[in-house]
VMD Tcl script that builds the backbone (N, CA, C; Angstrom):
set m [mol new atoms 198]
animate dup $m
set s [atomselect $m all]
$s set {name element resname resid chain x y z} {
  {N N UNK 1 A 22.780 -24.403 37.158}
  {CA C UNK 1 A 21.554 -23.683 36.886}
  {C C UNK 1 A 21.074 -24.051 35.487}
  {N N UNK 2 A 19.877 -24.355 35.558}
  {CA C UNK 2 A 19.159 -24.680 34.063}
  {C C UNK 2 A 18.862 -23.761 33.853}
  {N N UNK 3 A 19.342 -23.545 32.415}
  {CA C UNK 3 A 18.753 -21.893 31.613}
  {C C UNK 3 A 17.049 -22.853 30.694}
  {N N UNK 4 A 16.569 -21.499 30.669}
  {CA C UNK 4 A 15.181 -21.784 30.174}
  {C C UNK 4 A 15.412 -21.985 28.520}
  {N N UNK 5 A 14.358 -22.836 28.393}
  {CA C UNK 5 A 14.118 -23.530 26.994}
  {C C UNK 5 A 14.199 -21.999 25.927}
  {N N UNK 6 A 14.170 -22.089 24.779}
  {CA C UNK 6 A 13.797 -20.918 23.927}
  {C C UNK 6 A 12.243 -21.271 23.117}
  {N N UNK 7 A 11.334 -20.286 23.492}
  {CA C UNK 7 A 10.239 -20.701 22.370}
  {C C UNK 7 A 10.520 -20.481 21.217}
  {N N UNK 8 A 10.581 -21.374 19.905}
  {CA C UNK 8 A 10.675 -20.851 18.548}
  {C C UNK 8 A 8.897 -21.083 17.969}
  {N N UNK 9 A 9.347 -20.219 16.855}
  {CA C UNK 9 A 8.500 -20.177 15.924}
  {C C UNK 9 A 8.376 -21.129 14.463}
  {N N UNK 10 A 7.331 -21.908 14.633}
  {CA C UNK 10 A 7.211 -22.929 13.553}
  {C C UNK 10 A 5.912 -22.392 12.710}
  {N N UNK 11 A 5.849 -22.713 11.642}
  {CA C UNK 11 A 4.560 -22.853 10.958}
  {C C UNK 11 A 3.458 -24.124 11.385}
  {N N UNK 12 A 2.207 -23.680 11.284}
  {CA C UNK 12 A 1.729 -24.596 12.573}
  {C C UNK 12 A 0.674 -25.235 11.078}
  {N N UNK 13 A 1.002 -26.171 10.193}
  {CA C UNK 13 A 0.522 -26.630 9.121}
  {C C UNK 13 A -0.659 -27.718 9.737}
  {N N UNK 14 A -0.682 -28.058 11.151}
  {CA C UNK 14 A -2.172 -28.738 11.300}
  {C C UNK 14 A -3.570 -27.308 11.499}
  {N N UNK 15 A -3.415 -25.953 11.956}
  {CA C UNK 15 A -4.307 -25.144 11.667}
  {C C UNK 15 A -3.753 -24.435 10.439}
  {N N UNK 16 A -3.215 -24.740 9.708}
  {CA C UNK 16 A -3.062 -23.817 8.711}
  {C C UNK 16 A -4.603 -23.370 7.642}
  {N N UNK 17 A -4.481 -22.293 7.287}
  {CA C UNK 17 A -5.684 -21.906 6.307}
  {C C UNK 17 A -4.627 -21.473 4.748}
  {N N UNK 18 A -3.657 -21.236 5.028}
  {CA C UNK 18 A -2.848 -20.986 3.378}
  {C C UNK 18 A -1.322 -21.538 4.004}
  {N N UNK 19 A -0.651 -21.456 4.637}
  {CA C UNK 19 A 0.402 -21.990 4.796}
  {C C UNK 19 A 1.008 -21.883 6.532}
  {N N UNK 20 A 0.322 -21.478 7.607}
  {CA C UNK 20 A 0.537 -22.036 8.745}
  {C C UNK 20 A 1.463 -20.784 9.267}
  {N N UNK 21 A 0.981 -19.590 8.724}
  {CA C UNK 21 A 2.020 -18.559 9.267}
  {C C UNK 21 A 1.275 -18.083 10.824}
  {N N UNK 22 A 0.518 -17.726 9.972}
  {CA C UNK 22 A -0.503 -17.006 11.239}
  {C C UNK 22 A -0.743 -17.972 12.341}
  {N N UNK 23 A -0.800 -19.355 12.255}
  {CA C UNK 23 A -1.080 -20.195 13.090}
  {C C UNK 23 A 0.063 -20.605 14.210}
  {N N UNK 24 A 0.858 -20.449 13.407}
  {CA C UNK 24 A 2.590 -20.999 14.161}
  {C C UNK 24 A 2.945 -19.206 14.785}
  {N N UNK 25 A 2.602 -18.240 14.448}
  {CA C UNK 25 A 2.969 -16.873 15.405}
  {C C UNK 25 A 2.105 -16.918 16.584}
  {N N UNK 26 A 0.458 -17.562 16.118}
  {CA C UNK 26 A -0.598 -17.220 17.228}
  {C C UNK 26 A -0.365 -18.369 18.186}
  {N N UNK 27 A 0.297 -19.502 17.813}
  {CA C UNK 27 A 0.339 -20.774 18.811}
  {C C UNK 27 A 2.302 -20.121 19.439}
  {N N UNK 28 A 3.009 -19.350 19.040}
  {CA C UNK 28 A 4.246 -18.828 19.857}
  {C C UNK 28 A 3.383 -17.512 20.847}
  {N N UNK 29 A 2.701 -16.636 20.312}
  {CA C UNK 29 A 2.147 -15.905 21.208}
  {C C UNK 29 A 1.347 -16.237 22.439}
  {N N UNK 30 A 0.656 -17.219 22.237}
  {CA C UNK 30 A -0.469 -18.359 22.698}
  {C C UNK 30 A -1.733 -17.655 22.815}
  {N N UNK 31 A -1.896 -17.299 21.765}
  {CA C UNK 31 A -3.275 -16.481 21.265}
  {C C UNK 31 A -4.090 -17.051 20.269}
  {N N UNK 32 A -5.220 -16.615 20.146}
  {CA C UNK 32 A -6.157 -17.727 19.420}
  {C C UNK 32 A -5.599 -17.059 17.824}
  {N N UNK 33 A -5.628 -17.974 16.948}
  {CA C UNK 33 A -5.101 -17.595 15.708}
  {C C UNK 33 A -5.926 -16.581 15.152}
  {N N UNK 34 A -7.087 -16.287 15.356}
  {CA C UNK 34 A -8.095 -15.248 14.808}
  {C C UNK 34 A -7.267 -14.425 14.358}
  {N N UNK 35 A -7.024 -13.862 15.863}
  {CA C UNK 35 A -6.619 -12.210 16.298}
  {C C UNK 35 A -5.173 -11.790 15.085}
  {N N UNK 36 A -4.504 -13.328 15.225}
  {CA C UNK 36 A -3.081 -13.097 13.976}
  {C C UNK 36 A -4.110 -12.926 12.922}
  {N N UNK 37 A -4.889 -13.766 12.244}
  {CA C UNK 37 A -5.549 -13.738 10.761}
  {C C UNK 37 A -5.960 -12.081 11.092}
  {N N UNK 38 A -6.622 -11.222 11.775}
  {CA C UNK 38 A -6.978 -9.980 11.575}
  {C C UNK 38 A -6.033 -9.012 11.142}
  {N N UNK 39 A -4.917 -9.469 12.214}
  {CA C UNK 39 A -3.832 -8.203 12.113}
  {C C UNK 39 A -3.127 -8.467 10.839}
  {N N UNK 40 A -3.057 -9.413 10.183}
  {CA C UNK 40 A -2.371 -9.774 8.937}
  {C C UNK 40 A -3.056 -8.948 7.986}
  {N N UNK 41 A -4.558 -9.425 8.105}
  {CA C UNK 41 A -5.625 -9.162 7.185}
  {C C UNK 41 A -5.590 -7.241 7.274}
  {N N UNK 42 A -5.489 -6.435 8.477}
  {CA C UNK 42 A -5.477 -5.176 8.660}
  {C C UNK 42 A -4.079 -4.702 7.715}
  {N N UNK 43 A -3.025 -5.264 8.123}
  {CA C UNK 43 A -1.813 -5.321 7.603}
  {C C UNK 43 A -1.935 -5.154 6.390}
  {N N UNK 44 A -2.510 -5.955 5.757}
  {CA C UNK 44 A -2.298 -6.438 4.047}
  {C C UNK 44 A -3.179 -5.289 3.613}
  {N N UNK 45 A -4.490 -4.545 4.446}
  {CA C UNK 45 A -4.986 -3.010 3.559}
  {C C UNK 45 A -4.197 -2.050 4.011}
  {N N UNK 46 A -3.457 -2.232 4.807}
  {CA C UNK 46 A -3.165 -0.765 5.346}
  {C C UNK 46 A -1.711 -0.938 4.956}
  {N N UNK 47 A -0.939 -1.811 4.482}
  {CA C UNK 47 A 0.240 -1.734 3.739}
  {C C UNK 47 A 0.595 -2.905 3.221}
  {N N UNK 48 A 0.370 -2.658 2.052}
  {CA C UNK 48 A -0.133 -4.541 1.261}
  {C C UNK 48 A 1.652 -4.284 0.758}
  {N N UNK 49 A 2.003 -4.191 0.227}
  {CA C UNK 49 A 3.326 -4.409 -0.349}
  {C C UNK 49 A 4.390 -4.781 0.633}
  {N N UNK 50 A 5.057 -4.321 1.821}
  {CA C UNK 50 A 4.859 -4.885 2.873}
  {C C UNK 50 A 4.616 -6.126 3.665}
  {N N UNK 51 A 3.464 -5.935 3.699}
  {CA C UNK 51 A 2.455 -7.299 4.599}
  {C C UNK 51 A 3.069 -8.582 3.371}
  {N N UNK 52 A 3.107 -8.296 1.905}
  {CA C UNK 52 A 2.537 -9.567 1.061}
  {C C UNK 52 A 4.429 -10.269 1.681}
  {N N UNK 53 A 5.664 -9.125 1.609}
  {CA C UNK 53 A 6.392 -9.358 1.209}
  {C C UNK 53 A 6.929 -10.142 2.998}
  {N N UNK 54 A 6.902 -9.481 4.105}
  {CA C UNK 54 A 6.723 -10.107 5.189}
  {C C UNK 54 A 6.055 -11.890 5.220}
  {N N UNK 55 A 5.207 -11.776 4.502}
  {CA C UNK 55 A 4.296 -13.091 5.126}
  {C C UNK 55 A 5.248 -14.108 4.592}
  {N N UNK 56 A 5.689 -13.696 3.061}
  {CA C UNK 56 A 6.014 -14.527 1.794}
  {C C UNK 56 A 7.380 -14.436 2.445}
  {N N UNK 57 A 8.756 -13.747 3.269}
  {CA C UNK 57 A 9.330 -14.142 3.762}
  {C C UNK 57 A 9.699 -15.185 4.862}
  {N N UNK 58 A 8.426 -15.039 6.023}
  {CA C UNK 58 A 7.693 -15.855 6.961}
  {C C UNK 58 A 7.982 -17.315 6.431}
  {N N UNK 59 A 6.965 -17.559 5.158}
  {CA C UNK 59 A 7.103 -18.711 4.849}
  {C C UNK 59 A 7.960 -19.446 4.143}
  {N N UNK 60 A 9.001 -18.518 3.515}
  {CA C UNK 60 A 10.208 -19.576 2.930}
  {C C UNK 60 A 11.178 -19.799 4.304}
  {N N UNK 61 A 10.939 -18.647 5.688}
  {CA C UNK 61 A 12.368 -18.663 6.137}
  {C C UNK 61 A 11.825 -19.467 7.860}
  {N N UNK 62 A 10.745 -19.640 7.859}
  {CA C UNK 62 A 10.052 -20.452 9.355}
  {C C UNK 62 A 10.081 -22.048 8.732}
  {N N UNK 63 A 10.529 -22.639 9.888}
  {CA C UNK 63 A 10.092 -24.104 9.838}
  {C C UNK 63 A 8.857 -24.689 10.195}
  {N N UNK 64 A 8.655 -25.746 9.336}
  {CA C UNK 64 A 7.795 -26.615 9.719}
  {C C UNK 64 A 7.569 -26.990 11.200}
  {N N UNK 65 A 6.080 -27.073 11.493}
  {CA C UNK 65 A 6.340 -28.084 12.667}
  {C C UNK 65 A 7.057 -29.066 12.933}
  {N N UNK 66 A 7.742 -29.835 13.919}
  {CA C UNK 66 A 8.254 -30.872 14.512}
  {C C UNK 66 A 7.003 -32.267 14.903}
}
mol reanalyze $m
mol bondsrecalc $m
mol representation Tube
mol addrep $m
């Protein structure tokens, strides 16, 4: 029996707009990246200390695309 592939999460640095976070969650979700840039963007007023420290983890601890 073939077990199924795993989707991971990459930073997606060909749509990136600051470092490919939002792009590499919305291309694992398979959602248009907007909707990530909003909820980030909602995120970051409605609990910025948080959101900054999440994203800024995101990007030291996600890989690059392949």
């Amino acid at each position: 029996m073939k077990m199924p592939s795993q989707k991971r999460i990459y930073r997606d640095l060909d749509s990136a707009v600051i470092s490919g976070v939002c792009a590499g969650v919305a291309r694992h979700l398979e959602v248009d990246p907007i909707w990530v840039r909003i909820g980030a963007a909602a995120a970051l007023i409605t609990m910025p200390a948080i959101a900054i420290v999440a994203y800024f983890a995101a990007v030291m601890l996600l890989p690059r695309t392949v």
